[in-house]
C-alpha positions as CSV (number, residue, x, y, z in Angstrom):
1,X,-24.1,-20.0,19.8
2,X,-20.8,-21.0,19.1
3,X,-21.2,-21.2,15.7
4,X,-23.1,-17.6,15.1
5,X,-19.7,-16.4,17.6
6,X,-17.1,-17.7,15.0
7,X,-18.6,-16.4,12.4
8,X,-18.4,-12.8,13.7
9,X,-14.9,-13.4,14.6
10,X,-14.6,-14.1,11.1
11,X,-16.1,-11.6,9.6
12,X,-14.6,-9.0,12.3
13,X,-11.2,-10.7,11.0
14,X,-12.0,-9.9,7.3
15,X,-13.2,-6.3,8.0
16,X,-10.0,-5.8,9.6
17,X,-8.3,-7.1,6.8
18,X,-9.9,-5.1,4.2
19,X,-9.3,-2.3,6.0
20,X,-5.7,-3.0,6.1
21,X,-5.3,-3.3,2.6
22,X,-7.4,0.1,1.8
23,X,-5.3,2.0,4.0
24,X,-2.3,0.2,2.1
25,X,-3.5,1.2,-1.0
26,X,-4.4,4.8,-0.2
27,X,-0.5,5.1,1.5
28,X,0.9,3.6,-1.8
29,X,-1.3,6.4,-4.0
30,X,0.8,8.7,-6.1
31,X,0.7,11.9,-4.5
32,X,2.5,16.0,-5.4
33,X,4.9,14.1,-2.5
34,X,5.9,10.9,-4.7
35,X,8.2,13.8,-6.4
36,X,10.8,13.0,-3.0
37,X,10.9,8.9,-4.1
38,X,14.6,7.6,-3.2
39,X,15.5,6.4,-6.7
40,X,16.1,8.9,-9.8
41,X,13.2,9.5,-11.7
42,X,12.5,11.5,-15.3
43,X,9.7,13.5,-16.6
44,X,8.3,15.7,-20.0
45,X,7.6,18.9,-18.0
46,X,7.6,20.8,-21.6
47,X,5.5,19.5,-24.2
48,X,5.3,21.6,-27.9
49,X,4.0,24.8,-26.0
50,X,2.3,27.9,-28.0
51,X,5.5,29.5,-26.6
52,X,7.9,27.5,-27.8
53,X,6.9,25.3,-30.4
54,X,8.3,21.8,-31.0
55,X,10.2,22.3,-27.6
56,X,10.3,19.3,-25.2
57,X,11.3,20.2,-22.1
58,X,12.6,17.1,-19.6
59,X,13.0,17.1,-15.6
60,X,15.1,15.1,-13.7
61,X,15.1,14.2,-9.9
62,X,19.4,12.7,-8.5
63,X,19.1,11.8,-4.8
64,X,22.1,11.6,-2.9
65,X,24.0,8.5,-2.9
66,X,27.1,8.3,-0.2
67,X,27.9,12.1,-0.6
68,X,28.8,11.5,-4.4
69,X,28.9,14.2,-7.0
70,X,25.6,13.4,-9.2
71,X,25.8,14.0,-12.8
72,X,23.1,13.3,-16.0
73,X,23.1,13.5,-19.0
74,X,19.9,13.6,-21.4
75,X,18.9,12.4,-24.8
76,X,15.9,12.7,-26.9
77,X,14.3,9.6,-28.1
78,X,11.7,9.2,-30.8
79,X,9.5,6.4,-31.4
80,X,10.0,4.8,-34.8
81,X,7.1,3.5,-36.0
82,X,8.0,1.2,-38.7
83,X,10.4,-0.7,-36.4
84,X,8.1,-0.3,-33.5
85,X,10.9,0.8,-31.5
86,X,12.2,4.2,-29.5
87,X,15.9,5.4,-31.2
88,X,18.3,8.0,-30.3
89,X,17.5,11.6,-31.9
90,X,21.0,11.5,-33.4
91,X,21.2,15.5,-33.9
92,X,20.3,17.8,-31.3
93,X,18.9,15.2,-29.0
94,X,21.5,14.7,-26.8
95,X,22.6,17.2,-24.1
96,X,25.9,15.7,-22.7
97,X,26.4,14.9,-19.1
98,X,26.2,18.1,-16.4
99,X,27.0,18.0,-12.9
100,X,24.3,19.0,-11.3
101,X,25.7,19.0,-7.2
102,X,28.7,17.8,-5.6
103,X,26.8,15.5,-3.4
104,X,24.5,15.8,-0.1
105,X,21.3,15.8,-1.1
106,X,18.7,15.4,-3.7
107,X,19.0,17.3,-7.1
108,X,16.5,18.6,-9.7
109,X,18.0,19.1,-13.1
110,X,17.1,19.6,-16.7
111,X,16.8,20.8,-20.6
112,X,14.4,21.7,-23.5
113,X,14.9,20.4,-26.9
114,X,13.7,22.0,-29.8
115,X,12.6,20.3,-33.2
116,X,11.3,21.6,-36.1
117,X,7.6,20.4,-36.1
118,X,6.6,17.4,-38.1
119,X,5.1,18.2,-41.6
120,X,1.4,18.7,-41.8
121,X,-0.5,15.6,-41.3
122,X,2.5,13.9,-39.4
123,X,3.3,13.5,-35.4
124,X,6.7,13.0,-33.4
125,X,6.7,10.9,-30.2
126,X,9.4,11.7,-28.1
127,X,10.4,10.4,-24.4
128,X,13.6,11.2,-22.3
129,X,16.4,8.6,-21.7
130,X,18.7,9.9,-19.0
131,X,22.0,8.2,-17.8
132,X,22.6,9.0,-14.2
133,X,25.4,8.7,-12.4
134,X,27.5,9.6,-9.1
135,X,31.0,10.3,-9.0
136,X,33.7,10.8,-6.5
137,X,36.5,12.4,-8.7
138,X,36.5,10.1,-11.9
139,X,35.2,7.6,-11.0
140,X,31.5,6.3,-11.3
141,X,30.4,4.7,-8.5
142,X,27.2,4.2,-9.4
143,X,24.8,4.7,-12.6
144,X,21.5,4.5,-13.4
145,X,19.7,4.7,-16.8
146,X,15.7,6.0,-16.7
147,X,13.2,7.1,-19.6
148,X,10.8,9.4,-18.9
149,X,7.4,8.6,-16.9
150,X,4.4,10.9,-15.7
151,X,3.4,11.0,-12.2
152,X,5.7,14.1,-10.8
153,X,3.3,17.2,-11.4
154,X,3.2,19.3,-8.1
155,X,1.1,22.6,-7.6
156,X,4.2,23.7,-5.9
157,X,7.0,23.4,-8.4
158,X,5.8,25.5,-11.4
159,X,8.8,23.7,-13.6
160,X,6.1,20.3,-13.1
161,X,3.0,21.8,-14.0
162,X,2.7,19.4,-16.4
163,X,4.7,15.7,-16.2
164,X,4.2,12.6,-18.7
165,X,5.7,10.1,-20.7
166,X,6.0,11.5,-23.8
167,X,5.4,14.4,-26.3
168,X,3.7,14.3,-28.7
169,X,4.1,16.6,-31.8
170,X,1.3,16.3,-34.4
171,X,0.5,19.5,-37.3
């Protein structure tokens, strides 16, 4: 019997085991709520609308960091296909950097770009890059550089309706 006893302790031990790692995995889940994550993070919540065509729009998310005023600034990127690399929009891509909150607590922030649309037959890619930083007076104290990632929609915040990677113009 003791054979047939260890090897329900064992098994016992592996369902608690398993179970462990579900529940981890379920915790660790991207939820409306992984909007509130500690670090900054950047989003397309605009993307060519019937609206507002060839508008990107991009979100932004500053937590607080030692009381320090938080500032951004955002640029436009487009993916270059024959270098197979993402570049700077060099005109009208760039929004400068804004002070969003002199400190205390998280921030949301933002801008919409607008480009002509590609010729028909064509498509732009574009993604956010967005230079983060926190300031007490002039000086930086800290800084963080992010590109754009999906992941952020929330039912709640109608400005993240929609949130992705890129945009994607195409005519």
């Amino acid at each position: 019997m003791t054979g047939v006893s260890s090897i329900a302790s064992a098994r016992r031990r592996g369902a608690t085991l398993l179970a462990l790692a579900l529940a981890a995995l379920i915790t660790a889940a991207p939820t409306a709520g992984a909007q509130f994550r500690p670090s900054p993070w950047a989003t397309i919540n605009a993307c060519d609308p019937p609206t507002a065509p060839g508008s990107v729009g991009v979100r932004v998310a500053v937590p607080n960091r030692g009381d320090a005023a938080q500032w951004m600034r955002i640029r436009v990127q487009f993916f270059d296909g024959t270098r197979g690399a993402w570049r700077v929009v060099r005109s009208g891509g760039d929004g400068g950097f804004t002070k969003l909150s002199d400190g205390g607590g998280r921030v949301f922030g933002g801008t919409t770009f607008t480009f002509a649309p590609p010729a028909a037959g064509h498509r732009l890619k574009l993604r956010g890059l967005v230079d983060v930083e926190w300031r007490r007076g002039r000086r930086v104290i800290s800084r963080s550089q992010i590109t754009t990632h999906g992941g952020h929609a929330s039912a709640g915040d109608p400005l993240l309706a929609l949130s992705a990677p890129t945009c994607e113009i195409s005519r």
